[in-house]
N, C-alpha and C positions, 0 to 999 in steps of 0.2 A: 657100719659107719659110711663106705662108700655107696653103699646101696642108698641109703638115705642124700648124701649128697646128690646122686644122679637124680634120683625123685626130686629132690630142689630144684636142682636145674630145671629139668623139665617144669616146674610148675614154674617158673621164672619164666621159660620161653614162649609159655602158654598164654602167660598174661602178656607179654612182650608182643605177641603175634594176636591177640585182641586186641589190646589199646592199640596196635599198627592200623588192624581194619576198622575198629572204630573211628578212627581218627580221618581213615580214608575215607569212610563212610558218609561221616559229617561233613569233611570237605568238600565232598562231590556233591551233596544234600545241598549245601549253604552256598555252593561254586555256581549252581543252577538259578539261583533267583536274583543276580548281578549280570551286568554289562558293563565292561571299564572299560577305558582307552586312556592312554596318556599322549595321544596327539590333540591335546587340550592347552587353550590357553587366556588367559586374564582379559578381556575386553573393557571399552569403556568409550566417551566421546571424548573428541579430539576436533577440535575445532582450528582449523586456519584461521586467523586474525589478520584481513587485508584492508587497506585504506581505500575508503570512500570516495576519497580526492587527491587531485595532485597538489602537492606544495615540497616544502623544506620540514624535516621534521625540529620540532624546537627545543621539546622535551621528552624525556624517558624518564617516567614514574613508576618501576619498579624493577628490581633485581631479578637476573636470571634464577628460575625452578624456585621463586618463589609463589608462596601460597595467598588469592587474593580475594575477595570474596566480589558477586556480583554487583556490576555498574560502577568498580572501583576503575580509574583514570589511568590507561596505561601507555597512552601516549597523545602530544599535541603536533599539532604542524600551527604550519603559517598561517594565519586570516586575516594579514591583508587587504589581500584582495580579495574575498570573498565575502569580508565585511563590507568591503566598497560594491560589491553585486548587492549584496541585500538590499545597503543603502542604499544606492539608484532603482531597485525594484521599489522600496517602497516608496520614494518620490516621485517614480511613477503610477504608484496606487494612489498615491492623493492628488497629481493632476487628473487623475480620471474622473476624482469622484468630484471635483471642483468642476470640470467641466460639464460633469454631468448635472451640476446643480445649474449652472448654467445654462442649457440645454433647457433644464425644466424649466426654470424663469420665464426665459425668451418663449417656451410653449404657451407658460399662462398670460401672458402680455399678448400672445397674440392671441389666443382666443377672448383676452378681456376687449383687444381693437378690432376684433370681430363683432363682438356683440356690441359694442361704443355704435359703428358702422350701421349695424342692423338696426339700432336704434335711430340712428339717425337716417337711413332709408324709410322709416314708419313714418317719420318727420314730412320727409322730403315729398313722400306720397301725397300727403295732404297739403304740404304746399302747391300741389301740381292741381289737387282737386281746387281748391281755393282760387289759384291762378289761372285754370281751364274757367270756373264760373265769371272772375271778372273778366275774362276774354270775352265771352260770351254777353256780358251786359253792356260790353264795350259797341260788340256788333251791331246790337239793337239801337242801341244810340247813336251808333254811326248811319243806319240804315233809317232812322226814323229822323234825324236830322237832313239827313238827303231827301225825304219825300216832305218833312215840311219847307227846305228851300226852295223844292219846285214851286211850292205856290208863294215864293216869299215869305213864310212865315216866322223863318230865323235869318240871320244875316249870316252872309259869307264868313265870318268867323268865327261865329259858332258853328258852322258845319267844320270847320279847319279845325277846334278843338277837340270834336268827337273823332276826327278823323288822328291826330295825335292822339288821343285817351287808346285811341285803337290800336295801334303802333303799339303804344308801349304796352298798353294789357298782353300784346301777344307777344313782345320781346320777351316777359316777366314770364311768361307759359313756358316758352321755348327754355329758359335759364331754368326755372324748376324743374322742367324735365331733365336736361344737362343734370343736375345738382343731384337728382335722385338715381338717375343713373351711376354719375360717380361712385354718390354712396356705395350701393349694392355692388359693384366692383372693386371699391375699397375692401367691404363686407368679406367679400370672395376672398379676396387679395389675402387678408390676414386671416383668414381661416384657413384657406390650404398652409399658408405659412406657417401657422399653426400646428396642424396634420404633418406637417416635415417634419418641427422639431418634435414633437411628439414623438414622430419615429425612431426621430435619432435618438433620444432618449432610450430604447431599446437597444438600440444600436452601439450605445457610449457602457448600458451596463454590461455587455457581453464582453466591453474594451476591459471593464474594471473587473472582471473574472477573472478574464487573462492577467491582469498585475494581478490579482491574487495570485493563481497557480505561479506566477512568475517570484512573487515574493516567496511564497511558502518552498519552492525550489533553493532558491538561493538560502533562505531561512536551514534547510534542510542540508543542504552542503556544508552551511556556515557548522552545524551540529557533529557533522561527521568529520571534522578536524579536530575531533575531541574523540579521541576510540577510548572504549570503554571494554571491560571482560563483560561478555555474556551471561556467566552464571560463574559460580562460586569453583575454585580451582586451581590447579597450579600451573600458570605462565610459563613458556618456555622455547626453546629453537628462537631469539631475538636473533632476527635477520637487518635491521637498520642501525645506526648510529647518529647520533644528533646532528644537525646542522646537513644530512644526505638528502636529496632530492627521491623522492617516492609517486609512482605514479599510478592513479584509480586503478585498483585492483589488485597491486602490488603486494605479496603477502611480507606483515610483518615481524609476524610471533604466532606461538600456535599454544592455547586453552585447554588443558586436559578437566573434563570433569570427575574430579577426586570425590563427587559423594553418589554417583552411579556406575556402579561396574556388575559384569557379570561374564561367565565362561561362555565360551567357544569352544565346542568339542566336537571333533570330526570323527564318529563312529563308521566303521565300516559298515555296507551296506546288509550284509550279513545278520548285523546287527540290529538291525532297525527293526524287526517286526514284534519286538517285543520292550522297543521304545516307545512311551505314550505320555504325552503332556501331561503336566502335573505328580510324573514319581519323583519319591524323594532321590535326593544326590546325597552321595559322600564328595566333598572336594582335599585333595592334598595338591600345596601351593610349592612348587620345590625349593623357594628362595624362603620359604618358613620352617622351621624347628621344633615338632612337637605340638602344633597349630594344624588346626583341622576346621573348614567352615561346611555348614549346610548348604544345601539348594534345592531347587523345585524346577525339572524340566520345564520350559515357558513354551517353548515352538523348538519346530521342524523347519530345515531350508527346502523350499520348493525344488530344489537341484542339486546335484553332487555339484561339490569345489571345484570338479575339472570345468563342468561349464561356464563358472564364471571365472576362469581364465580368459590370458589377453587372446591368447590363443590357443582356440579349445582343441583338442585329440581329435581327428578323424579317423576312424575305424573303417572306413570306406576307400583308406588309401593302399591295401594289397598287404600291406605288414601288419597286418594284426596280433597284438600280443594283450590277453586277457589282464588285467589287473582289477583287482577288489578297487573300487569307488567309494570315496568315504559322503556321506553327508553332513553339513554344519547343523550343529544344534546349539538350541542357545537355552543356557544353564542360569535361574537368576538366582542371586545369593538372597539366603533369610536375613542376611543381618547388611545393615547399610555399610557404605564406606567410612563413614562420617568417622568412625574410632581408630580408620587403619590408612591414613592418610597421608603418613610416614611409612607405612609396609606394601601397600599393595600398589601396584603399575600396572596400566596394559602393556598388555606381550609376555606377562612372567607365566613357565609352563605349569601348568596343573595336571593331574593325573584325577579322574574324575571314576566314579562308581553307581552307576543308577542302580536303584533296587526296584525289580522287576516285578516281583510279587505283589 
């Protein structure tokens, strides 16, 4: 009877000391195609929320760490006077453009009193030719009534009226000429004037560009007394109170995006050579209970965390002390945030598992 007992035992021990080695077996089998680290933790964007402009704040349209969705209203200021910039920008976008019709106007009038001019040079021309010929029949008759007086053959006063017909045929010469002259300097006159405003007409729409850019400025400032959430989210850290004075750039509130998140895990460097984008992840969120999510290595940081420190470790300063370097990797979840919106934050630690195989 105790001989049988001992043989139990032993065959109890026996089995006791395989399932031991099995179990070790399996462990160190299944220990080998993982990498974990629990210096992991929940990431996500975080947007500062700063004012555009300075003014007075007037309104606050939503509750602290509540949830808003994109281009919802989350605060007003003053406008003012920035309504009164618009206003005057765009009053001065329409004296531009008046003026510049203006400008055109005055260009076509004068080229219509150029060509009126030039017309009336064509004119003038032939009054000169017209007035050169009776000068000329003027001559003859003056000249042929002087040689029939020598022999008597007109009297003293008909040579006195060729000799006036002559006078004034040539006064008439001289004034045509004058007269066509004018013209053509008239002519002149409103065509370059013409050529000015012409130009300034280019001149006046480069004015009316400028009130553009100056409207759509002002137009542009007026818009940004109206902040708005960027994307979908939940508001939080409100840094103003109604009726406070804020000034461009000033930050107000800070936008966490609640439907993009993913882990931060800083693996030793050790580690890394059997790290490669795209293995699945095990993630455990320590602030969850029995909640486990998936993931998919996305990248690798170009640098161990120590470098981008504010101030990075120099190893070149005499005290050198060896320490493992961890590198950031970033883990992205298979399942969106959109159902854990109420559960997950960045900053909460995770404990992460890449499977290496």
């Amino acid at each position: 009877m105790e001989q049988k007992r001992k043989s139990r035992k032993t065959i109890l021990l026996i089995a006791a000391g395989i399932l031991i080695v099995c179990g070790g077996l399996f462990y160190w089998s299944t220990r080998g195609n993982y990498e974990s680290t629990d210096n992991a933790q929940v990431d996500g964007n975080i947007i500062s929320i700063r004012s555009g402009v300075s003014g007075y704040i007037t309104r606050i349209c939503f509750d602290d760490n509540e949830i808003v969705k994109k281009g919802r209203l989350l605060f007003t200021l003053d406008t003012v006077e920035l309504q009164a910039k618009a206003d005057e920008a765009g009053a001065a976008l329409e004296y531009a453009r008046a003026d510049l019709g203006i400008a055109k106007n005055e260009a076509v009038a004068g080229f219509q009193n150029s060509g009126s001019y030039s017309q009336s040079s064509k004119a003038g021309a032939q009054d000169v030719a017209s007035a050169k010929a009776n000068l000329e029949n003027a001559r003859n008759d003056y000249r042929r009534a002087g040689q029939l007086l020598a022999i008597k053959a007109v009297t003293q006063e008909q040579y006195e009226k060729t000799q006036t017909a002559l006078r004034t045929a040539d006064a008439a010469y001289s004034k045509a000429i004058n007269q066509y002259k004018a013209s053509l300097s008239s002519a002149g006159s409103f065509l370059t004037q013409a050529k000015v405003k012409s130009q300034q007409t280019a001149l006046k729409l480069a004015v009316i560009q400028q009130r553009e850019a100056e409207l759509t400025m002002a137009r542009n400032l007026l818009e940004k007394a109206r902040v708005t959430a960027p994307f979908n989210g939940r508001v939080t850290k409100r840094a103003v109170q109604v009726g406070q004075y804020v000034s461009a750039g000033q930050s107000l509130c800070a936008v966490i995006d609640n439907e993009h998140y993913w882990i931060s895990a800083n693996f030793k460097e050790t580690q890394l050579p059997r790290i490669k984008t795209g293995q699945k992840v095990e993630i455990k969120i320590d602030a969850w209970k029995g909640k486990n999510l998936e993931g998919v290595v996305e990248s690798l940081s170009g640098a161990t965390g120590a470098r981008f420190a504010l101030i990075p470790a120099d190893n070149a300063t005499g005290n050198f002390i060896k320490i493992v370097q961890r590198v950031p990797v970033r883990i992205r979840l298979n399942t969106t945030g959109r159902h854990m919106d109420n559960d997950l934050f960045p900053g909460l630690s995770a404990f992460v598992k890449v499977n290496t195989d």
